[in-house]
C-alpha positions in Angstrom: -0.6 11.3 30.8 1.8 10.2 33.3 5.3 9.4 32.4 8.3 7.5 34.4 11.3 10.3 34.6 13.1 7.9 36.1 12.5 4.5 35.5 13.9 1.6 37.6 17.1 1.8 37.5 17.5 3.9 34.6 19.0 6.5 37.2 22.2 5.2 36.4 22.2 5.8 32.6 19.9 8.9 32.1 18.1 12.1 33.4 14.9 11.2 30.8 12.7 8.5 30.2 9.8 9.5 28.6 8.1 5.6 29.1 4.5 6.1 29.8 4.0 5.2 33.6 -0.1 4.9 33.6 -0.7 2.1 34.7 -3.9 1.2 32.2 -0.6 0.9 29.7 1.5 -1.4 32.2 -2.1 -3.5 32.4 -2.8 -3.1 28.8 0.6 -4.0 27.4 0.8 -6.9 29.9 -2.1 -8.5 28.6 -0.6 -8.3 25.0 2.2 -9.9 26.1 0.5 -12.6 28.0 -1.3 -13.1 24.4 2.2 -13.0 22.3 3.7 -15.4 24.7 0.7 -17.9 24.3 1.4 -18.2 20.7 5.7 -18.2 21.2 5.9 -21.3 22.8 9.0 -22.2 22.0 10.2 -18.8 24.2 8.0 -20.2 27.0 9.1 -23.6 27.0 13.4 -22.2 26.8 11.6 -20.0 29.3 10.1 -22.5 31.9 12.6 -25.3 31.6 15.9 -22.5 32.9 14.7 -20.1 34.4 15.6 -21.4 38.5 19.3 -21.9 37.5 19.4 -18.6 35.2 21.8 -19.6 33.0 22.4 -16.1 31.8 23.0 -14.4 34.9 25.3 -11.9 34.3 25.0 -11.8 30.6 23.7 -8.0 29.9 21.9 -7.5 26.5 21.8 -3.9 24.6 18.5 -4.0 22.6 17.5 -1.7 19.7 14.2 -3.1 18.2 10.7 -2.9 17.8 8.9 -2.5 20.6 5.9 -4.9 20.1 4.7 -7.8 22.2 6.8 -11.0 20.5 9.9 -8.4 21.5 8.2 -8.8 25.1 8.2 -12.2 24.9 11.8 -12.2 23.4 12.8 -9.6 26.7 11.2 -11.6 29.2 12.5 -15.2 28.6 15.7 -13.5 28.6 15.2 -12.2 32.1 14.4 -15.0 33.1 16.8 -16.0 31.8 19.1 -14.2 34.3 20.1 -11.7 31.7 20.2 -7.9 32.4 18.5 -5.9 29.4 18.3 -2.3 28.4 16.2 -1.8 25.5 15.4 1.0 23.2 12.8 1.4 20.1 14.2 0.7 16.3 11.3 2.7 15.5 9.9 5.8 17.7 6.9 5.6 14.9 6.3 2.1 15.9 6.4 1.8 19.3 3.5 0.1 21.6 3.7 2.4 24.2 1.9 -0.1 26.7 4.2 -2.8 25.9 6.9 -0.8 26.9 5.4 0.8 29.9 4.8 -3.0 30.8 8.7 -3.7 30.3 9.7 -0.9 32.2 7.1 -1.8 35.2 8.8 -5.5 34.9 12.6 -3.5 35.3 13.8 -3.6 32.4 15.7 -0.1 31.3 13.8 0.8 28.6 13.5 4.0 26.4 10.8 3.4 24.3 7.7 5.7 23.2 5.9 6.8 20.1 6.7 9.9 17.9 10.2 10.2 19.6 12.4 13.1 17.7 15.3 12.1 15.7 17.4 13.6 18.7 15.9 11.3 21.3 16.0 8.1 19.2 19.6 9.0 18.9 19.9 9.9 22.6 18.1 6.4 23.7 21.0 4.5 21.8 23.6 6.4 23.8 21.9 5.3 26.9 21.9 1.5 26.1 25.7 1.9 25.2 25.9 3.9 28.7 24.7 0.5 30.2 27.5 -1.1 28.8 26.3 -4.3 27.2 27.6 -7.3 26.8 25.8 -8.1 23.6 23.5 -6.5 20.8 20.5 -7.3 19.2 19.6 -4.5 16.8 17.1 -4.2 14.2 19.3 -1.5 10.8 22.1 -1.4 12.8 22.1 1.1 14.0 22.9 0.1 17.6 26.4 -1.6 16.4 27.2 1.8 14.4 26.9 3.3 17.3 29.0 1.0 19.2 31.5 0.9 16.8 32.0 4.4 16.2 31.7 5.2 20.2 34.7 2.2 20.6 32.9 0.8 23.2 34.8 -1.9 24.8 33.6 -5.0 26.4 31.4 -5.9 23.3 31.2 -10.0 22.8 28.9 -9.8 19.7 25.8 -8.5 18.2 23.2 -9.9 15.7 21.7 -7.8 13.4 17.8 -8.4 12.8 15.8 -7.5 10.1 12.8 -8.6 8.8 11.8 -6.7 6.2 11.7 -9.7 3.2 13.2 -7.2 0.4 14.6 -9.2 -2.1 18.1 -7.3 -3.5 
């Protein structure tokens, strides 16, 4: 299999980027997202009704969450958007490699693929910090801990998703 080494413009922020680069994947995982974003309407609509005026341009987004198709729906309308994003996987175990090959074709920065080591995961967190976000979405946290231990500066929030419906 093929892989990007250097993805568009990850350049900037690494010297891996293990994102598969076949382009069956970029096909496959478009297609998926085509199908999520049919069903996320609401997305499509926020989507559709801003994206000329970009009302987020300039806005850059650190992402650390599955890598599925709704989260491709969820990337794109914030591209659209006018946001910048660099995203990687809350889960190397769980990660659609053709949805993120798909991503990556569409520019995003994206480290993202299945059965990443412990090491990388960790590595791909550094690199969304390296691209200095504005904002995080994260799914355990572990994105902000990062943040927060690194002192990174610059930060103007975060939410924390999860989804896991564990009563406590």
């Amino acid at each position: 299999m093929l892989y990007f080494l250097i993805s568009y413009p990850v350049y900037k922020y690494c010297l891996f980027n293990k994102v598969p680069s076949d382009f069956t994947f970029i096909r496959n995982g478009k297609f998926s997202h085509e199908r999520a974003s049919n069903h996320m309407t609401i997305l499509d609509r926020i989507r559709t009704k801003n994206e000329k005026n970009r009302p987020l341009l300039g806005c850059k987004l650190g992402l650390c969450l599955h890598v599925t198709k709704e989260t491709s729906v969820l990337v794109m309308t914030a591209k659209g958007l006018g946001v910048k994003i660099a995203l990687c996987s809350a889960n190397p175990l769980s990660a659609q490699e053709d949805i993120a090959a798909f991503i990556s074709s569409e520019g995003v920065i994206t480290f993202a693929w299945k059965e990443g080591t412990i090491k990388e995961y960790k590595e791909c967190i550094r690199q969304v910090l390296k691209f200095q976000p504005h904002n995080l979405t994260d799914d355990c946290a572990e994105l902000h801990i990062a943040a927060r231990k690194s002192k990174i500066k610059n930060i103007h929030g975060g939410t924390e998703e999860t989804n896991s419906g564990i009563k406590g």
